[in-house]
C-alpha positions in Angstrom: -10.5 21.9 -37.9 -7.7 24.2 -38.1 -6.0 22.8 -41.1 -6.9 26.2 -43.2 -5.2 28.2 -40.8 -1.7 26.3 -41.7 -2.1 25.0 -45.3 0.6 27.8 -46.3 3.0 26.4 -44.2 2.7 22.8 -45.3 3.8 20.7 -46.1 6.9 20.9 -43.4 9.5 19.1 -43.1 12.7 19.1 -41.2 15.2 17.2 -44.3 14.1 13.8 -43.8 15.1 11.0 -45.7 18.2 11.1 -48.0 20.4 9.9 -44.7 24.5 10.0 -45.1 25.4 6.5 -45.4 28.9 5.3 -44.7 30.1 2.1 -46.1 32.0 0.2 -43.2 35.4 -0.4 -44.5 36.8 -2.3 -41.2 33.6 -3.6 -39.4 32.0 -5.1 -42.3 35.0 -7.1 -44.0 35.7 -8.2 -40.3 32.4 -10.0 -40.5 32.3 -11.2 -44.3 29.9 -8.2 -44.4 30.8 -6.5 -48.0 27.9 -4.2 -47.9 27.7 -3.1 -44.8 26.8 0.9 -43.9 26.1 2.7 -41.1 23.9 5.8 -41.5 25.0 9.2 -40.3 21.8 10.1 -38.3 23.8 13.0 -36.9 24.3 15.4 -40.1 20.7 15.3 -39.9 18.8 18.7 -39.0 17.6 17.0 -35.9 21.1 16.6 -34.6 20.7 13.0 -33.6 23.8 11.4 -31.5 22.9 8.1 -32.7 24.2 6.5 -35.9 22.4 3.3 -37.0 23.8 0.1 -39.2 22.0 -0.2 -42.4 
């Protein structure tokens, strides 16, 4: 309906995907996890607090 009115700002996107990961060098061995990584959800343009395992 109002598609037309946008379709020269699309497509948008804030940078996602491509997420920091971090491989866990304490955690991870701890647990005879050797490829464990935690993602850094917070250099993200939405500024998340919350980092997530991977």
């Amino acid at each position: 309906m109002h598609r037309e009115r946008f379709t020269t700002s699309l497509p948008l996107s804030l940078g996602e995907g491509n997420t920091p990961l971090l491989r866990s060098r304490r955690i991870g061995p701890a647990m005879g996890l050797a490829n464990l990584f935690f993602k850094l959800e917070s250099l993200k343009p939405t500024g998340s607090y919350k980092d997530r395992f991977a």
